[in-house]
C-alpha positions in Angstrom: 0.0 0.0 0.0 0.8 3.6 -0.7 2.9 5.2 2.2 0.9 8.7 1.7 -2.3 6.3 1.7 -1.1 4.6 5.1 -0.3 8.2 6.6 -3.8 9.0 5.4 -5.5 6.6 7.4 -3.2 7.2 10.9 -4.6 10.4 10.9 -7.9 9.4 10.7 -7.8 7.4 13.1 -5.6 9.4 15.1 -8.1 12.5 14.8 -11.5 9.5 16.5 -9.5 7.7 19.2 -9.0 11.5 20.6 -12.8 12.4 20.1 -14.8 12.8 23.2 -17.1 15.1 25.0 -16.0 16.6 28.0 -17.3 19.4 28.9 -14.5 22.8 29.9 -13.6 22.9 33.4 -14.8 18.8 33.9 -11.4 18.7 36.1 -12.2 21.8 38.4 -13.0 20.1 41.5 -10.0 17.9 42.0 -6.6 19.4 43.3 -4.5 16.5 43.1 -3.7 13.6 40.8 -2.0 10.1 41.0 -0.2 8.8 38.3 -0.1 5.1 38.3 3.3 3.5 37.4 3.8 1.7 34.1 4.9 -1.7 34.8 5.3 -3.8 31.5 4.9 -8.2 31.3 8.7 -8.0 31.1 8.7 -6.2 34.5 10.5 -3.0 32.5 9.4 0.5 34.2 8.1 3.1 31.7 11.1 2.6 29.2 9.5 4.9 26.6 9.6 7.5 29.1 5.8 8.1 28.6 4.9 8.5 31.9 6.5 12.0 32.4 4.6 13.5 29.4 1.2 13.2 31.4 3.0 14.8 35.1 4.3 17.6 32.6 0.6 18.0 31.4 -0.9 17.9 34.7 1.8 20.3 36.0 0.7 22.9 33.2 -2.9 22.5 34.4 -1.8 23.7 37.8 -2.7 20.4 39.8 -0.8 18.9 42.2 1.3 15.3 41.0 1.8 12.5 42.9 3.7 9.3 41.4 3.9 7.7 44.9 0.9 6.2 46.8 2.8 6.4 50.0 2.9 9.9 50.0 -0.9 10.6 49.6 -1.1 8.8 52.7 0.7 12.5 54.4 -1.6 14.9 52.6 -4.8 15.7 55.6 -6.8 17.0 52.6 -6.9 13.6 50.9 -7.0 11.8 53.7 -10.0 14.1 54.8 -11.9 14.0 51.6 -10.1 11.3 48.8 -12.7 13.2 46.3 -9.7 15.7 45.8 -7.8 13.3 44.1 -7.9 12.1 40.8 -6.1 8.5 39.4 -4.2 8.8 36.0 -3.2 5.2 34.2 -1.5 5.5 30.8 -0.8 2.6 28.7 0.1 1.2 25.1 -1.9 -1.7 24.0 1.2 -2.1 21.4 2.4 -1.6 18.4 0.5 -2.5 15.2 1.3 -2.1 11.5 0.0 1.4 11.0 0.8 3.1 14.8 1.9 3.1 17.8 -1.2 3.9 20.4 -1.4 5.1 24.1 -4.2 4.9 26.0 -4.9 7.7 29.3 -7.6 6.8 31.8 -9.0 8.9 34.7 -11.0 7.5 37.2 -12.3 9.8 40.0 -12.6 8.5 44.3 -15.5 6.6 43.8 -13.4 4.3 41.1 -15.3 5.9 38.2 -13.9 6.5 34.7 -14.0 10.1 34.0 -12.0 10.6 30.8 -11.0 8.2 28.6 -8.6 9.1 25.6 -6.7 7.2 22.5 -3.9 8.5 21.0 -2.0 7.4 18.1 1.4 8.1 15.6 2.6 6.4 12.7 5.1 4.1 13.3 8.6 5.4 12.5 12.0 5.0 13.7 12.0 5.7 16.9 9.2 4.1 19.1 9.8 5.6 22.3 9.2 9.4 20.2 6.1 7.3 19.0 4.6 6.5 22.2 5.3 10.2 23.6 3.5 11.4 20.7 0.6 9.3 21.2 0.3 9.9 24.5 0.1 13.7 23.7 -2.7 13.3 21.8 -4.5 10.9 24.2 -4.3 13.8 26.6 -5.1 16.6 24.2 -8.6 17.1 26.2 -6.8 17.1 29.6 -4.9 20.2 28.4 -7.1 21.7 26.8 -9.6 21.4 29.7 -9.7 25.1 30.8 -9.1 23.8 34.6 -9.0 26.2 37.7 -9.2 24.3 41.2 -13.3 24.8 42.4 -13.6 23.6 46.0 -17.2 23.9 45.7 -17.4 21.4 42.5 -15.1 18.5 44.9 -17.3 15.9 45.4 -17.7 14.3 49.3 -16.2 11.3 49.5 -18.8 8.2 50.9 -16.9 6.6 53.2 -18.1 2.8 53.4 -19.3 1.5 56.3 -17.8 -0.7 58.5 -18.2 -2.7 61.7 -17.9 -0.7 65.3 -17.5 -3.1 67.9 -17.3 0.3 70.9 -14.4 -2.1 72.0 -11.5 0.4 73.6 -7.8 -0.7 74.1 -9.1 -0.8 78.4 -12.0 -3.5 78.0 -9.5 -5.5 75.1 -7.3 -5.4 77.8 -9.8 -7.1 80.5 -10.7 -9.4 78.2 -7.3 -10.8 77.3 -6.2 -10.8 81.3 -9.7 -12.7 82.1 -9.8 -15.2 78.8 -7.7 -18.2 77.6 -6.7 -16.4 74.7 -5.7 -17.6 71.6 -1.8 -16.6 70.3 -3.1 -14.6 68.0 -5.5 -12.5 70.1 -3.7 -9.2 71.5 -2.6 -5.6 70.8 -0.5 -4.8 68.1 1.0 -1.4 66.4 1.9 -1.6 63.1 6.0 -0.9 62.4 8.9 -1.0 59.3 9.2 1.5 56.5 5.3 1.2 55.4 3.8 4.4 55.3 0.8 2.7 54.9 0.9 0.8 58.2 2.7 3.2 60.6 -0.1 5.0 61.8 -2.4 1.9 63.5 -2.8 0.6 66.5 -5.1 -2.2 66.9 -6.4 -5.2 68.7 -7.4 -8.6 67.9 -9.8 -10.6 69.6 -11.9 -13.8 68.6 -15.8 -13.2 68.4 -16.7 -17.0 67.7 -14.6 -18.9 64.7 -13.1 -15.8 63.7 -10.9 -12.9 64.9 -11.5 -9.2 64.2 -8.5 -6.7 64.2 -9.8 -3.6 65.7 -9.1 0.4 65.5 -7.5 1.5 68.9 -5.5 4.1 67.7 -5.1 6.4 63.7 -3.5 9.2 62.4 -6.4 9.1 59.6 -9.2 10.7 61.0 -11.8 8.6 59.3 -11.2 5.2 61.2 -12.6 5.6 64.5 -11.6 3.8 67.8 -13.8 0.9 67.8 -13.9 0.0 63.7 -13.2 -3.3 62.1 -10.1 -3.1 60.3 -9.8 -6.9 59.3 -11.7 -9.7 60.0 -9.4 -12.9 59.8 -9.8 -16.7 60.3 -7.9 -19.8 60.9 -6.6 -21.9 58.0 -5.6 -25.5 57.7 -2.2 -24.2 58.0 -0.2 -23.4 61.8 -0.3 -19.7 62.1 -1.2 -18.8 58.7 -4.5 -17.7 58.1 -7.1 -15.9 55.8 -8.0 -12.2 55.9 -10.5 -9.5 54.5 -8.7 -6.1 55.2 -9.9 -2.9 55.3 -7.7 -0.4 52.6 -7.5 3.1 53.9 -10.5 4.0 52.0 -12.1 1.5 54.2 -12.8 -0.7 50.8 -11.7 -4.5 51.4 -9.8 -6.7 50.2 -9.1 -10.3 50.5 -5.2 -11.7 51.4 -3.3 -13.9 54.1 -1.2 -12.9 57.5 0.9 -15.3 59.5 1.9 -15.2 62.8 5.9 -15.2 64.1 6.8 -17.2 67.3 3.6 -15.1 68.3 4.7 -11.7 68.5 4.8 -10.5 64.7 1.7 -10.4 62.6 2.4 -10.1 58.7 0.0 -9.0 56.4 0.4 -9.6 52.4 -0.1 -7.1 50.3 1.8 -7.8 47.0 -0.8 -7.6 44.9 -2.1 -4.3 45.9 1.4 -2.7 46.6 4.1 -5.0 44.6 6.5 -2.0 46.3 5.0 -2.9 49.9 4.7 -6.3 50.2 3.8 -6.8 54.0 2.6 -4.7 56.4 4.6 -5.8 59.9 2.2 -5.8 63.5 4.4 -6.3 67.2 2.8 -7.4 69.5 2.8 -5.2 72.6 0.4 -6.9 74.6 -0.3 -9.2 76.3 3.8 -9.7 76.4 4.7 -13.5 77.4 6.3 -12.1 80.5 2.4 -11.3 81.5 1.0 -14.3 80.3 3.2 -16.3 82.1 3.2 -16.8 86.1 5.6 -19.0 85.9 9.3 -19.3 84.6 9.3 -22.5 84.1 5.8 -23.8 82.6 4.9 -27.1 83.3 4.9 -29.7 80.3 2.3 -30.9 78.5 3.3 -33.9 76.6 6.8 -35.2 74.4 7.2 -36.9 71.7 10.0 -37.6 68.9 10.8 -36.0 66.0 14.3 -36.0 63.3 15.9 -33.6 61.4 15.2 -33.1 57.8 17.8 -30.5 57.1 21.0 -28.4 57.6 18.1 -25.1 58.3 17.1 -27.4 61.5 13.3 -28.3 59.8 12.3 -30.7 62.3 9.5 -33.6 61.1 6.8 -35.1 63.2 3.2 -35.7 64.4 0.7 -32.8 64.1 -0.7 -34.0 67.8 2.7 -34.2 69.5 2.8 -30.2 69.2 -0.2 -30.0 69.6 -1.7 -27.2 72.3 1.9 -26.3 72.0 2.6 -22.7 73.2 6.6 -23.5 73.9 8.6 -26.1 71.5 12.1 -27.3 73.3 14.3 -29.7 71.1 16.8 -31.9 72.2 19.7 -33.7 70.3 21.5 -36.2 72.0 25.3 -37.1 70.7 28.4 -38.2 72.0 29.6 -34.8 72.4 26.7 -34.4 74.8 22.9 -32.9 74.7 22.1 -29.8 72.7 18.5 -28.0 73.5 16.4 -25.5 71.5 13.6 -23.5 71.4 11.1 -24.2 68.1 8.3 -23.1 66.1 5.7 -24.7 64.5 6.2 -24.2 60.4 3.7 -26.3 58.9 1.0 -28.7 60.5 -1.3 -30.9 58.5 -3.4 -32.0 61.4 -5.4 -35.0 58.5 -2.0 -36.7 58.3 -0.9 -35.9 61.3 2.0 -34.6 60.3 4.0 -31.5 61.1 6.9 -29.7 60.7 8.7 -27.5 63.4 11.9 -25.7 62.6 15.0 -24.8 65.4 14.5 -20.7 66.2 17.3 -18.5 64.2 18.9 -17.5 67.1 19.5 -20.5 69.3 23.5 -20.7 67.3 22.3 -24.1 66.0 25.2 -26.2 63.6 23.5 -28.9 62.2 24.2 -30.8 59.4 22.3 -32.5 56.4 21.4 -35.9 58.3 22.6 -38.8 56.0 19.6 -40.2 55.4 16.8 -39.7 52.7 12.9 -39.8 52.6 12.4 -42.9 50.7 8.6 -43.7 49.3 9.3 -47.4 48.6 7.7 -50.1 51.1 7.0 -53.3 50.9 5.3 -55.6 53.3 8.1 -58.3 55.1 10.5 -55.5 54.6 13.1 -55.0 58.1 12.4 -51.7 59.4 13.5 -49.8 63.0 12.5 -46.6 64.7 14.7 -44.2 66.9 12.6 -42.3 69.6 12.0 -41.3 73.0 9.3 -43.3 74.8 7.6 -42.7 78.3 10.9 -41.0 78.8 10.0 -39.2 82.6 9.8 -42.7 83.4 12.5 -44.4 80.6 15.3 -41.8 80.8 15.8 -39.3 77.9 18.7 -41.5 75.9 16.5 -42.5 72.3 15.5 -46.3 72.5 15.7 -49.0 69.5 13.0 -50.9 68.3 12.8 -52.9 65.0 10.1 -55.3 63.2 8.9 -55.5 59.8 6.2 -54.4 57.9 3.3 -56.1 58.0 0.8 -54.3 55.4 1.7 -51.6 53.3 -1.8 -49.9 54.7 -2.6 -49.1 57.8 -6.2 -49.5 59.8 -9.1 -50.3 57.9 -6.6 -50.1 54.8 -5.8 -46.6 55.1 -3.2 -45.9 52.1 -1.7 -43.2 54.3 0.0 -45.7 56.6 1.3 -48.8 57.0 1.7 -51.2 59.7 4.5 -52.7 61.6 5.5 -55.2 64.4 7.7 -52.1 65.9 6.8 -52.0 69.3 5.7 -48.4 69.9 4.9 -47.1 72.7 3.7 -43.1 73.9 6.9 -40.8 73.3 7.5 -42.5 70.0 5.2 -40.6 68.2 6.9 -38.5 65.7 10.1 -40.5 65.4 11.3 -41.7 62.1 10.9 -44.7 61.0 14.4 -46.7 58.5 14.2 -49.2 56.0 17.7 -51.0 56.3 19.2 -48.5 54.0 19.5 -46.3 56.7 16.5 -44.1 54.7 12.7 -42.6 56.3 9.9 -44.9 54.8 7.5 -43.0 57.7 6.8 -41.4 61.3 5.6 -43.7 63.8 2.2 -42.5 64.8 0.6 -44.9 67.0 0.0 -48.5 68.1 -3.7 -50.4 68.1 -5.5 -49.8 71.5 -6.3 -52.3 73.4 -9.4 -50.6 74.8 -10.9 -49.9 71.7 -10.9 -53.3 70.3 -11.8 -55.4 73.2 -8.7 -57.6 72.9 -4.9 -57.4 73.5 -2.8 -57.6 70.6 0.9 -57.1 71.0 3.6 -55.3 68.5 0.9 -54.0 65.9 2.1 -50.4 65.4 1.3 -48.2 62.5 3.7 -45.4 60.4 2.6 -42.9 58.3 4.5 -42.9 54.9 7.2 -40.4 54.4 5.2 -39.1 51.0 3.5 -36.8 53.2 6.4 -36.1 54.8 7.6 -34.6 51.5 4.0 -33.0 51.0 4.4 -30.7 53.7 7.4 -29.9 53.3 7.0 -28.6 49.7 5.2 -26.0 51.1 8.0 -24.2 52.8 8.7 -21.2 50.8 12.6 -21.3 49.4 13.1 -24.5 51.6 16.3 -26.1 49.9 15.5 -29.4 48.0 16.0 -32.5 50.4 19.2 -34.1 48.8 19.3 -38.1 48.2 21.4 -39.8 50.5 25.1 -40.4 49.7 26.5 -41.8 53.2 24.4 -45.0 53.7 24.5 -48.4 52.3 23.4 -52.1 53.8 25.4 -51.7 57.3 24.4 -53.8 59.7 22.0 -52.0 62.8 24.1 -51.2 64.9 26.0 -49.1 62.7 23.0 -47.7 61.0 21.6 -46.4 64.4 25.3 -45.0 65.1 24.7 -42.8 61.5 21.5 -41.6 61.9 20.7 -41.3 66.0 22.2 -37.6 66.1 19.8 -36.6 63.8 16.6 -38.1 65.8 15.1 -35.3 68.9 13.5 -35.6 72.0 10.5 -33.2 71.8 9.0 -31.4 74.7 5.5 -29.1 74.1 4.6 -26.5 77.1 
């Protein structure tokens, strides 16, 4: 086709993307303006430069230009009425064979689209001068607008409504020196470089099977002491649960929170601020100094458990920790007994299986143990546990006990487990379970009661199969791949349990 012919039509098309009706002075009552990034697929940042074209425009209006959210956040008119501010996205759907297009898009605070644009330039030589071009023209309206600030034409901002429980930081308190609170019920104020978070102060407290955070203290004049600002609620996952939040606006949205060593509540916010990605929370009360009268809590219950790497990830039952408001760890090795703190990681209470890991600053050294998670089972295969049983009454040194496997499923032909003639007994639970390759076909779990059945059957234990082992364990974010064994071969057991008992833990739940 004819290059003057091609021109022809860029023009023409040029001249109806930019047609609209907006009427002079359509900006008047808005002072400010937010111009969204540009963030392309290829995670580039504006590379044509085209955002800087629409500030320059709005700057020759007279309006104020913001290109960081963050700082809105310090502005009491906006925070007062959000109607003052206006939100700006530009973008280029891309480059076909005639032009290059850009697109500008206004939307006012109630999220409506005010002004709508398409620019266009033939496609020459230089596509970043393209784009720049087009967006020029998308925002020929914009400058041509005629605009001169109008308090009187600013819109008032609806604030939505949300839940006031009248609770105050005094009766939270009461209620969490009264109550058996869960870890997660407290007072927190929000902390880190977050603008967005700084200014909050807020309680959580359980109303039935969920938790509501609530407004003690803002800098933002329209949350009120009392407010809902998230309702959250427990997940299948330890200390990681589901949350609607509250925005500044007070609009919601839906994301996740965990909770660390239960004193620091994270909230996700990638995908509404990929430049803010959590919003921290400290606890500041109650502390576990208050909680506590006692400095050295009684025990609830022990059980076993074994290493699974070098970052101290422990593995074992979901109901040895369970209730657990203090972990303690102890290794056993001929160069004596090593104890640590713990946290609960990951629990997948329909296995029962769990995973704990050794606190960062106990100045752990472990090692990758020399064993691997192996899936392959068969029944009449020889297979051993290392674990702690009764040991207030046995002594804390792990114990030996071998068998083989029986049925590759467990009771009523569960595929989850399998069953043994280990003799298990309590205190086992949670303790790994060798093939004589030195490598984890399972956990030991439990043994066939007596009481339930009516009759007494000795040595019938069951295991649950290390595939869920690796399940769970999967779902650690950036956990390092467990490595196959190297070490190991067909030793005899005595020399198997000298490899691998360093690795295997005595675990104590307060």
């Amino acid at each position: 086709m004819n290059p003057r012919i091609l021109l022809l039509i860029a023009v023409v098309l040029s001249f109806y993307s930019s047609f609209g009706q907006y009427s002079s002075g359509f900006l008047d009552g808005y002072k400010y303006v937010l111009i969204a990034p540009m963030i392309y697929e290829n995670g580039a940042n504006d590379p044509h430069s085209i955002t800087p074209v629409a500030m320059n425009a709005f700057i020759e209006l007279g309006m104020e230009v913001y290109m960081d959210p963050e700082k809105i956040l310090k502005n009491e008119e906006i925070s007062k009425n959000p109607c003052l501010l206006i939100r700006c996205i530009i973008a280029h759907p891309g480059v076909s064979l005639l032009a290059n297009s850009a697109t500008v898009s206004v939307y006012d605070c109630s999220n409506k689209r005010i002004y709508y644009e398409k620019g266009m330039s033939t496609m020459g030589m230089d596509p970043s001068g393209d784009f720049r071009i087009a967006t020029k023209k998308a925002l020929k309206k914009i400058r041509k607008s005629g605009y001169r600030f109008d308090p009187h034409k600013t819109q008032e901002f609806d604030w939505p409504e949300v839940e006031n429980t009248d609770e105050t930081e005094e009766s939270l308190k009461g209620y969490f020196d009264s109550a058996d609170i869960h870890p997660i019920e407290g007072i927190y104020k929000s902390f880190g470089e977050s603008e967005t978070m700084r200014n909050y102060r807020i309680g959580i407290k359980r109303y039935g099977r969920e938790f509501k955070a609530i407004i003690l203290k803002s800098e933002q004049s329209h949350w009120k002491i009392g407010e809902v600002k998230a309702k959250i609620e427990m997940s299948s996952i330890m200390n990681v649960y589901s949350v609607e939040w509250f925005m500044s606006n007070k609009t919601s949205v839906e994301t996740m929170a965990h909770l660390e060593e239960e004193s620091v509540l994270y909230i996700d916010f990638e995908k509404q601020n990929p430049n803010d990605k959590e919003a921290k929370f400290l606890k500041l009360y109650p502390t576990n100094l208050h909680t506590s009268e006692s400095s050295s809590p009684s025990k609830k219950s022990s059980g076993s458990g074994f290493l699974l790497n070098s970052d101290g990830v422990i593995a074992t039952n979901a109901h040895v920790i369970e209730g657990a408001n203090t972990i303690e760890v102890r290794f056993s090795s001929t160069e004596g007994a090593r104890t640590y703190k713990a946290k609960v990681l990951l629990k997948d209470e329909t296995n029962d299986v769990a995973l704990i890991e050794v606190l960062a600053d106990s100045n752990s050294n472990f090692k990758n143990p020399p064993y691997r998670l192996e899936n392959d089972i068969n029944a009449g295969q020889k297979v051993f546990t290392l674990g702690f049983p009764l040991n207030e009454i046995m002594g804390s040194n792990f114990k030996v006990s071998d068998g083989i496997v029986n049925s590759v499923t467990g009771l009523r032909d569960d595929v989850r487990h399998f069953q043994s003639s280990i003799a298990v007994q309590p205190g086992n639970s949670g303790g790994p379970i060798f093939n004589t390759k030195g490598n984890v076909v399972g956990i030991a779990t439990s043994r066939l009661n007596e009481d339930a059945i009516g009759t007494s059957i000795e040595n019938v234990s069951y295991g649950i199969k290390s595939s869920y082992i690796n399940n769970i364990y999967r779902m650690i974010p950036g956990a390092p791949s467990l490595k196959p064994s190297t070490e190991l071969s067909e030793l005899e057991l005595e020399a198997l349990v000298k490899k691998v008992s360093d690795y295997v833990c005595l675990i104590s739940v307060y």
